[in-house]
N, C-alpha and C positions, 0 to 999 in steps of 0.2 A: 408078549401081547402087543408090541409097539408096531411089531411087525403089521400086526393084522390092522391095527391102525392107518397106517402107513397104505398098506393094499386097500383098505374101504375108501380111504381120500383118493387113490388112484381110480378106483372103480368110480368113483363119484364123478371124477374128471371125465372116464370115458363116456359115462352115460350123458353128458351136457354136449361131450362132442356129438353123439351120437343123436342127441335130438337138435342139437344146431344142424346138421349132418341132411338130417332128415326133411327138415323145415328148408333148408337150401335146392335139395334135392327135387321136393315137388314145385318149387314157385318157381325154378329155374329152366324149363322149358324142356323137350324132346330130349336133346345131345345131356344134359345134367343128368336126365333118368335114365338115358340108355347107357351111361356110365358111372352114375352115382352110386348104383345099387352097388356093385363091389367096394366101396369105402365104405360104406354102410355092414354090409357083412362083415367085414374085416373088422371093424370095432364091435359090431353086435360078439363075433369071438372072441375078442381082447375080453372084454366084459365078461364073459360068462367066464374066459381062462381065471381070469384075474381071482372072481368072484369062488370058482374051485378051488383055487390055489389056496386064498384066505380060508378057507372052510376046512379042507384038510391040513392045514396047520392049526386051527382049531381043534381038531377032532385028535390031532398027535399031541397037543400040550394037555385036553381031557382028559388022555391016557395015561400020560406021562410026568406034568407035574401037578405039585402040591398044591399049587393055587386053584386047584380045583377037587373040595374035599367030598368025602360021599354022600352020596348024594343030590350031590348037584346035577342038575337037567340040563340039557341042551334045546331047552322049551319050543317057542315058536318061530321064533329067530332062526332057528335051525333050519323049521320046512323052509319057511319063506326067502332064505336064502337058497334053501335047494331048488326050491319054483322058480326063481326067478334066473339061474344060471340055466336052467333049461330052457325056460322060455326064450332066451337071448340067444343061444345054440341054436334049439328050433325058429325061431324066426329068420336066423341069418339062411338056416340051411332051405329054409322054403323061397325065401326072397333070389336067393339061388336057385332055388328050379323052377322057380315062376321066369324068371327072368330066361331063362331058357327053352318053358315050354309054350309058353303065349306068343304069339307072334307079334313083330314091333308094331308100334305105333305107325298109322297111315294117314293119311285123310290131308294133311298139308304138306308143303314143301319148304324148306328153307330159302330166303333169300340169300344168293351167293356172298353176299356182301357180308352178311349177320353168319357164316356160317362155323364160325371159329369167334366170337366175341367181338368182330370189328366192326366199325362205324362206319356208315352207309355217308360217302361223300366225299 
């Protein structure tokens, strides 16, 4: 059980990145979004990986040992963990074909100066 301990504080890490990630992502202009979404993805999957992984070690120790006698439920903890590794899956994989099927961002231009994070002077 230390294990799965161990993985929920991991998962908890990635979802703090992944909403720093987020909140970075939008306030940080055109070139942030038009490349942020792939770090975004990529931890949206860590998350769900992670979040699977704990759960089917969960569901092998159910099985397998004694600290879980008959009887015992896998109650709602169970869905809501299954909802939410999906949710994290699906979202990463839509945020990936959004980003592929919408066409970019238009309407301004970069200044050459700003267009890599430098200081205009």
């Amino acid at each position: 059980m230390e294990i799965c301990r161990l993985l929920d504080v991991v998962r908890g890490g990635f979802g703090v990145g992944y909403t720093g990630g987020l909140c970075g992502d939008h306030t940080g202009g055109k070139q942030k979004r038009e490349t942020g979404w792939k770090v975004l993805c990529f931890i949206l999957v860590l998350v769900g990986a992670v979040q699977a992984a704990s759960m089917s070690i969960v569901a092998y120790l159910y099985d397998n040992d004694e600290q879980f006698f008959p009887g015992w439920k896998l109650d709602k903890g169970w869905i809501l963990c299954t909802v939410s590794w999906c949710i994290a899956i699906l979202s990463a994989a839509f945020i990936s074909i959004s980003a592929y099927a919408f066409p970019p961002e238009a309407g301004y231009e970069l200044i050459p100066s700003e267009r890599y994070g430098g200081t205009s002077g």
